[in-house]
C-alpha positions as CSV (number, residue, x, y, z in Angstrom):
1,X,-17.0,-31.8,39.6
2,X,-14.1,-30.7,37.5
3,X,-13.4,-34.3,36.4
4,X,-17.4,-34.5,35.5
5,X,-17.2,-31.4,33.3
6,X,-13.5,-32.3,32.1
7,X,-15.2,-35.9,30.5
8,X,-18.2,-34.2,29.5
9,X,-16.3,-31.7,27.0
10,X,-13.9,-34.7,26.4
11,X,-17.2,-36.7,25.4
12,X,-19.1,-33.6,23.1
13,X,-15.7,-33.2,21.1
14,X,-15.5,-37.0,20.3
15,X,-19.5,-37.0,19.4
16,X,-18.3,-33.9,17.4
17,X,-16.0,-35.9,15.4
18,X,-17.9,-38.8,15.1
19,X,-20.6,-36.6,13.3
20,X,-18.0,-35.1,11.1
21,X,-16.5,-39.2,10.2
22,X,-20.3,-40.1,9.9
23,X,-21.3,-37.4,7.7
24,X,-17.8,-38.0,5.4
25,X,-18.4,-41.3,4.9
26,X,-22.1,-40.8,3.8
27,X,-20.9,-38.0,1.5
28,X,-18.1,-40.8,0.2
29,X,-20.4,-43.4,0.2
30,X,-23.1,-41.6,-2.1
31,X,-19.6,-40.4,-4.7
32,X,-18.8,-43.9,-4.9
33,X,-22.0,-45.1,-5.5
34,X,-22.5,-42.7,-8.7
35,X,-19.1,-43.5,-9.6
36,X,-19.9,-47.4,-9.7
37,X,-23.4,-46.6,-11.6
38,X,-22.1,-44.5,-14.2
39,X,-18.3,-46.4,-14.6
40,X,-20.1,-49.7,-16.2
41,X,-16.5,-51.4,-15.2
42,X,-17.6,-54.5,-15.8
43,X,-18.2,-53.9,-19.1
44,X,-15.3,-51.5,-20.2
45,X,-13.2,-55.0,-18.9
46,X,-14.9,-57.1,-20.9
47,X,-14.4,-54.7,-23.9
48,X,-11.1,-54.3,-23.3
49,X,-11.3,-50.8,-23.1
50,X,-9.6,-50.9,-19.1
51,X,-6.9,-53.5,-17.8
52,X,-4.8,-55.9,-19.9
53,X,-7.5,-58.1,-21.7
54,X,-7.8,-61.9,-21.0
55,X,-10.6,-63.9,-18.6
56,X,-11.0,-61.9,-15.5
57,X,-13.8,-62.2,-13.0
58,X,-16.0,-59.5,-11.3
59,X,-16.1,-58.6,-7.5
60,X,-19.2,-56.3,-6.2
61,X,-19.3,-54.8,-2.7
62,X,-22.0,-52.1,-1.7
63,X,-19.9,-51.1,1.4
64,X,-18.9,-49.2,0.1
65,X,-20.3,-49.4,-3.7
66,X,-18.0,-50.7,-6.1
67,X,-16.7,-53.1,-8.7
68,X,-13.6,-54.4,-9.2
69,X,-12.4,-57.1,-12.3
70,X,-9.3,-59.0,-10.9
71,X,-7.7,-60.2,-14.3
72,X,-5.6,-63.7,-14.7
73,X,-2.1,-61.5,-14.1
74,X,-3.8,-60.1,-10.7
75,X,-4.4,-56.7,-12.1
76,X,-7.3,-55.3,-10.4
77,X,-9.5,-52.2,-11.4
78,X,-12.3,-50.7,-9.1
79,X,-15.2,-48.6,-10.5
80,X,-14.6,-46.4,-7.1
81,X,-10.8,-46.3,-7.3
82,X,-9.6,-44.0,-4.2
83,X,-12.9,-43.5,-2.9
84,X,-12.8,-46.8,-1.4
85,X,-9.6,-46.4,1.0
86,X,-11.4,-42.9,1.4
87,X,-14.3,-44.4,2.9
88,X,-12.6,-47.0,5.0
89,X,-10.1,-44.1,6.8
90,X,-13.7,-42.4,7.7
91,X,-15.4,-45.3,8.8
92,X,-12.6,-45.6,11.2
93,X,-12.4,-42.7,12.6
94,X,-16.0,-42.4,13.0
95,X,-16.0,-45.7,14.6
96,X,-13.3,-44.9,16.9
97,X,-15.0,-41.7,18.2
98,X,-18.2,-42.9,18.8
99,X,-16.8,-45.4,20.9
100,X,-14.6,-42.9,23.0
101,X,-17.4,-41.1,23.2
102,X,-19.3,-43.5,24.8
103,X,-17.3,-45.3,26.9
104,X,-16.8,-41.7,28.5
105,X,-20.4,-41.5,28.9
106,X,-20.8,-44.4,30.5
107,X,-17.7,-44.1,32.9
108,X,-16.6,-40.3,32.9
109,X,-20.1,-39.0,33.7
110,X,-22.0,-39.3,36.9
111,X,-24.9,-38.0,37.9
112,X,-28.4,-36.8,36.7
113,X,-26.8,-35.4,33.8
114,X,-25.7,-38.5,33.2
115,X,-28.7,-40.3,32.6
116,X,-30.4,-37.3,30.9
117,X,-27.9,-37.5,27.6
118,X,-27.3,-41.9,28.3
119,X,-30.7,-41.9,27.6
120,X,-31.0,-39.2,24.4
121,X,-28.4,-41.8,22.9
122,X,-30.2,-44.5,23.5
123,X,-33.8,-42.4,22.2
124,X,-31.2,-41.5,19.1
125,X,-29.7,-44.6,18.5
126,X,-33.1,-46.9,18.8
127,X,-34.4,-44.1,15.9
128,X,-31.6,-45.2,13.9
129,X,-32.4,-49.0,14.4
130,X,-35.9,-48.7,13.2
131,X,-35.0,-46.6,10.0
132,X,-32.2,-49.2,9.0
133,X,-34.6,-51.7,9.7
134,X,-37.5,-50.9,8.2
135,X,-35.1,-49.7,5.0
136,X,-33.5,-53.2,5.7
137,X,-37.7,-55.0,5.9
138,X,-38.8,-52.6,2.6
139,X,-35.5,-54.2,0.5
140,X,-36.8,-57.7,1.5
141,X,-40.1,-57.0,-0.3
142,X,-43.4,-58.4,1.0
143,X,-43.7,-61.3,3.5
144,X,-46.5,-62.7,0.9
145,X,-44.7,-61.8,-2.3
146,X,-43.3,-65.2,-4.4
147,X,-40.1,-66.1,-5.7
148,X,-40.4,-64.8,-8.7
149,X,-41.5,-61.2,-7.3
150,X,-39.0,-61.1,-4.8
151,X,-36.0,-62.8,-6.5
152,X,-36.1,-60.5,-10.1
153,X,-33.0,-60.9,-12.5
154,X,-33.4,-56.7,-12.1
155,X,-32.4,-57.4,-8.6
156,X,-30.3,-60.1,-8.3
157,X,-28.4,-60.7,-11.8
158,X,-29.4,-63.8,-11.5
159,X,-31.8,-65.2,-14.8
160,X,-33.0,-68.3,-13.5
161,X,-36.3,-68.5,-11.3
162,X,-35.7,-69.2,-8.0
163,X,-37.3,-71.8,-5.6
164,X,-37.8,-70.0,-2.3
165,X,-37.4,-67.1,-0.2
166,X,-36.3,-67.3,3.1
167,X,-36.8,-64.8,5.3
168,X,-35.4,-63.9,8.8
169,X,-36.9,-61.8,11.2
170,X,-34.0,-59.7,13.0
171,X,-32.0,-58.7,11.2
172,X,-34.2,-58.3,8.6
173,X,-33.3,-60.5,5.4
174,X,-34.4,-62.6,2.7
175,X,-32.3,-64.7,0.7
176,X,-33.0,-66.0,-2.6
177,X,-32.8,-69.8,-2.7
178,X,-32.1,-71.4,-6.7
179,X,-32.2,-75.2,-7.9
180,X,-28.7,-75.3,-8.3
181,X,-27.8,-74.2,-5.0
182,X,-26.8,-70.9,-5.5
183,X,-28.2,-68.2,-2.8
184,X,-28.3,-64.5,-3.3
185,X,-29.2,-62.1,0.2
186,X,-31.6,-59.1,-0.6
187,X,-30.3,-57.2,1.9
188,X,-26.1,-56.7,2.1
189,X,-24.8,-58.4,4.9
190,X,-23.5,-55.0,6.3
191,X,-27.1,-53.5,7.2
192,X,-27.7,-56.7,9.3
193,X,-24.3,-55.8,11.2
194,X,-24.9,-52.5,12.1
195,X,-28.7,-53.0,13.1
196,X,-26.9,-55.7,15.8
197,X,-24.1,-52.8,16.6
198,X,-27.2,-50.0,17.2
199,X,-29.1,-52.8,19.3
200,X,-25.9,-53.0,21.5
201,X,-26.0,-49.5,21.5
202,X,-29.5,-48.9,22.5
203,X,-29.2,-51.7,25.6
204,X,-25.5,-50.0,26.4
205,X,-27.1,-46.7,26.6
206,X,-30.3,-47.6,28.1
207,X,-28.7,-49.8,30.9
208,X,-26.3,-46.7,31.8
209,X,-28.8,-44.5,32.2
210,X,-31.2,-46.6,34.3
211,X,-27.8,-47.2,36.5
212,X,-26.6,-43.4,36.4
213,X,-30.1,-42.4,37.7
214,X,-30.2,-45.2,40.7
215,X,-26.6,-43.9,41.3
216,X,-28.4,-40.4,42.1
217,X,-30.9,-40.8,43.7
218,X,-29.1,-43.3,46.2
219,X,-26.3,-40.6,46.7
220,X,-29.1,-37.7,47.2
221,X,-29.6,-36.7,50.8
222,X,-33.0,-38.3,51.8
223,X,-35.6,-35.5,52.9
224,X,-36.3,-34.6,55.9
């Protein structure tokens, strides 16, 4: 019993950090993501107004936002500066504490209890799944929609019209498909990985609490 309780408070103040890294790197993400809007660091390169002048070329990432020009001399400016090594440190450390939390669920705690808050995480996490998905579905625009609805130059940059859309079911994505070969994915590659990590959660979660609660009742005394 001791080492039950011992795991379980181990277990709530690693879920408590993970909500803390969780909640950090949404506040970052949101900063950087105003910080890339308003910066226009493409353009202030192109100006000349930032970096040393000359040909550069421009890098976007949404995870987290930003935009970097990488000049000819290897100088390279981003829109989100700090922010982005910000983001990454809380991404880690929320990444690290959810999965010491788990893994004590699912070996530090026995019992009833067990399966009662194996299967809350699973309830939680399957939540989660659905909203990123169906924010990952909404991004892909409608199954009947054509090229040229789906695949704007508001959306993609990209002035030409495209050819096709191909869309894939789980996780959720449609990529833009041009005559020159060129391809541009509605949906940033990230949101695909972390509905896969919250699928591996819900089956992780689900599993250990369907084997915590055979583990209880075969251990409880049979009545009389």
């Amino acid at each position: 019993m001791p080492n039950t309780r011992a795991s379980r408070r181990d277990a709530d103040r690693l879920w408590g950090a993970f909500g803390v890294g969780f909640g950090a790197s949404f506040v970052v993400w949101v900063v950087a993501w105003i910080a890339t809007a308003i910066s226009e660091q493409d353009e202030r390169c192109g100006h000349g107004i930032v970096g040393p002048g000359g040909s550069f070329r421009v890098e976007e990432t949404s995870f987290p936002p930003n935009v970097s020009c990488v000049f000819a001399d290897g100088t390279t400016l981003d829109s989100s500066g700090l922010l982005v090594w910000v983001f990454w440190v809380c991404v880690v450390v929320t990444g690290t504490a959810g999965a010491g939390a788990l893994s004590l669920e699912l070996l530090g705690v026995r019992g009833a209890q067990a399966a009662a808050r194996l299967g809350r995480l699973a309830v939680f996490a399957g939540g989660t799944l659905l909203a990123v998905y169906l924010l990952a579905l909404f991004s892909t625009g409608s199954p009947g929609s054509t090229p040229l609805e789906s695949c704007s130059a508001f959306t993609t940059g990209i002035y030409e019209r495209a050819q096709d859309v191909r869309r894939a079911p789980f996780p959720a994505q449609a990529t833009c498909v041009y005559g020159d070969g060129r391809t541009y994915e509605l949906v940033p590659r990230w949101m695909g990985g972390v509905q896969w990590v919250l699928l591996g959660v819900v089956i992780v979660c689900a599993g250990g609490a369907v084997r915590a609660g055979r583990r209880q009742m075969s251990s409880s005394p049979a009545s009389p």
